[in-house]
C-alpha positions in Angstrom: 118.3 9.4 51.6 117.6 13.5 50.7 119.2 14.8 48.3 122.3 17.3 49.1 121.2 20.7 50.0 123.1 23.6 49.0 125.2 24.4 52.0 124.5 28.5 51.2 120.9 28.9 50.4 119.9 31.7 48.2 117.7 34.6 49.5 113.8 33.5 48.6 112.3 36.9 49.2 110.9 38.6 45.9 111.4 42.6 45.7 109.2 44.6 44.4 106.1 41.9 44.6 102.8 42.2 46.1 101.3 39.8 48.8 98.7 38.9 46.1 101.4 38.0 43.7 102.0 34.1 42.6 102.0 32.4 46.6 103.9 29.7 45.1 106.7 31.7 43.7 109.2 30.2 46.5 108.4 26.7 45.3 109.7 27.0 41.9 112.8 29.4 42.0 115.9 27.5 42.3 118.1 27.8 45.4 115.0 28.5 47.4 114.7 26.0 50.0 111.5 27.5 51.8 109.7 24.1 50.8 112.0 21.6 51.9 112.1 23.8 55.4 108.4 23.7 55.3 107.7 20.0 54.5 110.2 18.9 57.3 108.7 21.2 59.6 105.2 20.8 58.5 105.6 16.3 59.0 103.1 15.3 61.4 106.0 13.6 63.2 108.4 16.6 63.8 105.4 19.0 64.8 104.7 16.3 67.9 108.4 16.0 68.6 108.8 19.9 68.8 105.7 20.0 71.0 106.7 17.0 73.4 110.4 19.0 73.9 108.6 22.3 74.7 110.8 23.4 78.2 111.6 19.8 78.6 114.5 17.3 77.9 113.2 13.8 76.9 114.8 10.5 76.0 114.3 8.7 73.2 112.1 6.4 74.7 110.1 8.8 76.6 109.4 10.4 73.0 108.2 7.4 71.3 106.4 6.2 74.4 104.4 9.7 74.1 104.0 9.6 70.1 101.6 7.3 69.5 102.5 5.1 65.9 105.9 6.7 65.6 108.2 3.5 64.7 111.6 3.7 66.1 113.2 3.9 63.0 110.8 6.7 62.0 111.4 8.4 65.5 115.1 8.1 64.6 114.8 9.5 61.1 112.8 12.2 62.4 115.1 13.1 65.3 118.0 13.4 62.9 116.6 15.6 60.5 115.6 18.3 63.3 119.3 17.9 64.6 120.7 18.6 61.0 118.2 21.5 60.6 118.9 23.0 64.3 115.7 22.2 65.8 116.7 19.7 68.1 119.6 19.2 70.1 120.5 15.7 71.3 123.0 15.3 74.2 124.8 11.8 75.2 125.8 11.5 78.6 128.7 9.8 79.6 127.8 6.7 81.5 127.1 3.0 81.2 124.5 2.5 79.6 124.6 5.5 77.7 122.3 8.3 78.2 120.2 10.5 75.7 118.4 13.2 75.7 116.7 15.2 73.5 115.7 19.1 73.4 114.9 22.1 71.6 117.6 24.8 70.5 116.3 28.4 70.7 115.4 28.0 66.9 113.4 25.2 67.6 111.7 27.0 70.7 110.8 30.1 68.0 109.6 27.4 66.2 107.1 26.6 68.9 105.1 29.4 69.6 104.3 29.2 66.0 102.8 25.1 66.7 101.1 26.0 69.4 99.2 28.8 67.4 98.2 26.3 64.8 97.1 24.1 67.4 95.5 26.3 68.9 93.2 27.4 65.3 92.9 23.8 65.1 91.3 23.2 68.8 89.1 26.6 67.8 87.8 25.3 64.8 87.2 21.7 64.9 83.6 21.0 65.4 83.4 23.6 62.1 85.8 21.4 60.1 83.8 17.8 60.9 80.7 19.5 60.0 82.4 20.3 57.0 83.5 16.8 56.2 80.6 15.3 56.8 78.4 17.7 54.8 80.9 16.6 51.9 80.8 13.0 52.7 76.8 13.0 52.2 77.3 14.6 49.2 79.7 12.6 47.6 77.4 9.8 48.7 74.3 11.3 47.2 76.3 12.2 43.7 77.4 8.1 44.0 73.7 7.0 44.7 
């Protein structure tokens, strides 16, 4: 289980520092909690799950049927933690058998636009990144020859 997170965070932003100053002054200051933000938001499953809910409403099977290798106690975990953070609200409906659904808060919609711009980079520039890796594969395999 996570730790317990401060239920006040501290303010992370630095006066009086440069852009080019240390980039990983949020990661070590006490009270920040930029990086636990950034490593929920940044897990491969949460970034599908926020993508899938984009305008929509979805069950929890209708999510794991769309996430391919998502475990349901994964999905769960995952669900949960966007819940706790305000990302994700989940409704139950009142009727036999009960009814689910889950969907993006207007945080988690702001969240979005910011995905789909990383996708989108992503979609731009991967034929540059496999030429990349496979320029680094043959010479890791040449340097092990």
């Amino acid at each position: 289980m996570e730790a317990a997170a401060s239920s006040h965070p501290s303010h992370c932003a630095v006066s009086g520092h440069d852009d080019h100053d240390d980039p990983f002054q949020w990661d070590s200051r006490e009270g920040c909690e930029v990086r636990q933000i950034l490593d929920r938001i940044a897990d491969k499953w949460s970034l599908l799950v926020i993508a899938l809910l984009e305008n929509r409403r979805l069950r929890f099977t209708e999510l794991r049927r769309e996430i391919d290798g998502v475990s349901r106690r994964m999905l769960t975990v995952t669900l949960r933690r966007l819940e706790r953070d305000g990302l994700v609200r989940r409704t139950v409906h009142p009727v036999v058998p009960p009814r689910v659904e889950y969907e993006l808060t207007p945080l988690g919609g702001t969240l979005h636009a910011t995905i789909r711009s990383l996708v989108s980079w992503t979609e731009e520039h991967q034929q540059e990144i496999a030429a990349a890796r496979a320029a680094y594969d043959a010479r890791a395999a040449a340097a092990d020859a």
